[in-house]
C-alpha positions as a printed Julia matrix, in Angstrom:
84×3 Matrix{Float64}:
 -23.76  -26.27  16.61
 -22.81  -26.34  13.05
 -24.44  -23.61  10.72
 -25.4   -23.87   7.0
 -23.97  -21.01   6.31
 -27.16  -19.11   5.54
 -28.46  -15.97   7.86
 -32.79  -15.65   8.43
 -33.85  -11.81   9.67
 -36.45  -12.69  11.66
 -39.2    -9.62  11.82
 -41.95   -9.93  14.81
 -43.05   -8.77  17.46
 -44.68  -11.09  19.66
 -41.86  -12.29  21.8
 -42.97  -15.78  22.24
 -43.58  -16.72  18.73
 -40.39  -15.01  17.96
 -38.67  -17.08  20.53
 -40.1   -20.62  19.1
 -39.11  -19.59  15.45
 -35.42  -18.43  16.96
 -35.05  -21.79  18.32
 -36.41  -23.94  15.22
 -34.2   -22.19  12.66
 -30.99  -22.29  15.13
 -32.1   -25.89  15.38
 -32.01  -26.27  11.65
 -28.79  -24.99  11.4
 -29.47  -21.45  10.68
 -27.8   -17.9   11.75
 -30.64  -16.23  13.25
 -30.79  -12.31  13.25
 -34.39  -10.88  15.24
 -35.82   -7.76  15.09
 -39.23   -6.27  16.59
 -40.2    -3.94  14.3
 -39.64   -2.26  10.66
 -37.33    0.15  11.51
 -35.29   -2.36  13.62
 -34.99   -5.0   10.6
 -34.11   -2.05   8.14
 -31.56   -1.41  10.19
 -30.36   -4.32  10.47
 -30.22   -4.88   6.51
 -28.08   -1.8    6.29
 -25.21   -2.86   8.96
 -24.92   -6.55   8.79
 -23.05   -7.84   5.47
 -25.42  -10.89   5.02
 -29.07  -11.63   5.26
 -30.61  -14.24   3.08
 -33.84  -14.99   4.17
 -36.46  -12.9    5.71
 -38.9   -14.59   7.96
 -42.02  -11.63   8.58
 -44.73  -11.12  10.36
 -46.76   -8.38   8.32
 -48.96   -7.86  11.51
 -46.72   -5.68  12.96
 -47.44   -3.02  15.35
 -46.37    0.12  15.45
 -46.1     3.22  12.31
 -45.13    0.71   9.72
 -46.1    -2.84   9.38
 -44.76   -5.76   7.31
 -46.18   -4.83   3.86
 -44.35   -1.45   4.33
 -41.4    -3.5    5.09
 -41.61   -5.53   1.94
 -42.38   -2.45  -0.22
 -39.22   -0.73   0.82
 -36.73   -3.6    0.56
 -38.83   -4.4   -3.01
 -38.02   -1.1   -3.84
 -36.52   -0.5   -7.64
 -33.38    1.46  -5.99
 -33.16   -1.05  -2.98
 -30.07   -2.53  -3.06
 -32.35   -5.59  -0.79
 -34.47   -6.13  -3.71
 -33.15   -9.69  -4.06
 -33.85  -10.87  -0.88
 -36.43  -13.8   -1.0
């Protein structure tokens, strides 16, 4: 299948809804990139070159949730600050 050139982080951790929204975005022509927690997607931010689009849960479970996630890639010195 033919991507669009653009790459979604996908942040959740309920492995059947993550799953479903894998499989619509690869569907839709979309690099897909899933992580389970926080510290997972931050992670992934720092070692893969491109991420466009972050798809989050802010429900998360575990120290940090998705509204610490946003306020540290919102972050003034963030170099993610520009992801939508």
């Amino acid at each position: 299948m033919k991507t669009n050139g653009k790459t979604i982080l996908i942040v959740e951790d309920e492995e059947p809804l993550l799953e479903v929204i894998k499989k619509k975005l690869k569907l839709g022509g979309f690099a897909v990139v899933t992580a389970r927690s926080v510290e997972q997607a931050l992670s992934y931010l720092e070692d893969i070159e491109r991420i466009d689009v972050v798809w989050l849960d802010h429900y998360l479970l575990g120290k940090k949730d998705g509204l610490d996630f946003v306020a540290e890639i919102k972050n003034e010195q963030s170099k993610f600050k520009k992801i939508p």
